[in-house]
C-alpha positions in Angstrom: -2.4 -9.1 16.1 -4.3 -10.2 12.8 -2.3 -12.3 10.8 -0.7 -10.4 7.9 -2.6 -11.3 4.5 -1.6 -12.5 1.4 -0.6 -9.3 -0.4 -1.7 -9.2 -4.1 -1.6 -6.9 -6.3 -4.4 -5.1 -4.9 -2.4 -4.2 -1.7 -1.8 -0.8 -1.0 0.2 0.2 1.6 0.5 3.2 3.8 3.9 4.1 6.2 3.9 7.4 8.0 6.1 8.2 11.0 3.9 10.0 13.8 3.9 11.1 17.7 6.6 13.3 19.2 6.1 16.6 20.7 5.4 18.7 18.3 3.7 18.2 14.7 6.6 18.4 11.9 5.3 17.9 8.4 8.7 16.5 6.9 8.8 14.1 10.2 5.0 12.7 9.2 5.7 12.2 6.0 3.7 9.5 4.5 4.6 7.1 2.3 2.5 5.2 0.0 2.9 1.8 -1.8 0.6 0.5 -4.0 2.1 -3.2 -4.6 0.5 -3.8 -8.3 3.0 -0.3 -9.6 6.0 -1.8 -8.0 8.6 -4.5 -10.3 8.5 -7.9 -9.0 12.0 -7.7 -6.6 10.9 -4.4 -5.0 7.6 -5.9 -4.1 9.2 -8.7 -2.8 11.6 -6.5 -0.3 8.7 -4.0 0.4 6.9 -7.7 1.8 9.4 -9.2 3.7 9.9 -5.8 5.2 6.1 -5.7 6.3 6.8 -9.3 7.7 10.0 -8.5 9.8 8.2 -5.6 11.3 4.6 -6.3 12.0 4.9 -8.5 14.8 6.5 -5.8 16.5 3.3 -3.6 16.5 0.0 -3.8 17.5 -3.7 -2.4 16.5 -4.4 1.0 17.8 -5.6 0.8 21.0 -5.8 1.5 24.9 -3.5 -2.0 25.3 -0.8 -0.3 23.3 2.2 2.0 23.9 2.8 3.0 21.1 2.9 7.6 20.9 2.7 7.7 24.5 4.1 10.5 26.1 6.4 12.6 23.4 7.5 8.8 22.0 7.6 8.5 17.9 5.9 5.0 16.5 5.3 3.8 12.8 1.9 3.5 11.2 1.2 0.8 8.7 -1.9 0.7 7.3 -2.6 -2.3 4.9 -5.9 -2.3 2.3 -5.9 -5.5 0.7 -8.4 -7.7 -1.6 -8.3 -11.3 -2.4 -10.5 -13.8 -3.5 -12.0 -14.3 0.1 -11.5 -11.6 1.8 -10.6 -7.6 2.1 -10.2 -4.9 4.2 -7.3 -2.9 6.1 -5.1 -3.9 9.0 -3.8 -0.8 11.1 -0.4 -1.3 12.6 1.4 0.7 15.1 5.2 -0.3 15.9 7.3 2.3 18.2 10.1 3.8 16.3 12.5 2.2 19.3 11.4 -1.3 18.6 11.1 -0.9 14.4 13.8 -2.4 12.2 16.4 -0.1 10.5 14.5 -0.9 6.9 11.5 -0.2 8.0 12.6 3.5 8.8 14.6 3.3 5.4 11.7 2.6 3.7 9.3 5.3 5.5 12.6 7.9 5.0 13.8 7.0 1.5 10.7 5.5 0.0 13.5 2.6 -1.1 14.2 -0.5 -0.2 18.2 -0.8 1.2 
């Protein structure tokens, strides 16, 4: 997995819940967090949740599990920008394996 960035301001962050059997709007809901419209403590939780989860996913890919079969997973996509570098790191964690404030935050759009 890429090593999570420094996320600035510039971060924007998108959560959506996917796979399953069938396609449920309200059950794909995505969230999104755009780091520089959050208070200082919130973006500080919304990051350390990022940190606890990622290394529990992996990039999209044929060497991942994650929506096999009727299984739910997490996808976090990251766009960042700092002063050497940018992009977007693609995450997906299976819901089984997630942390319970990572699916808060995906349900509630808060931190707990």
């Amino acid at each position: 997995m890429k090593e999570l960035p420094e996320l600035t301001d510039d971060a924007v962050i998108d959560l959506a819940r996917e796979g399953g059997v069938a396609w449920i709007p309200k059950l794909a809901g995505e969230r999104r967090f755009a780091l520089a419209q959050l208070p200082a403590p919130r973006r500080e939780q919304v990051c350390d949740i990022l940190k606890k989860a990622m290394p529990l996913g992996a990039p999209p890919g044929e060497n991942n599990p994650a929506g096999r079969g009727d299984q739910r997973y997490f996808r976090i996509q990251i766009s960042y920008e700092t002063d050497r570098q940018s992009g977007d790191i693609v995450i997906l964690i299976p819901e089984q394996l997630a942390p319970p404030e990572l699916e808060h935050l995906w349900r509630e759009g808060e931190c707990e």
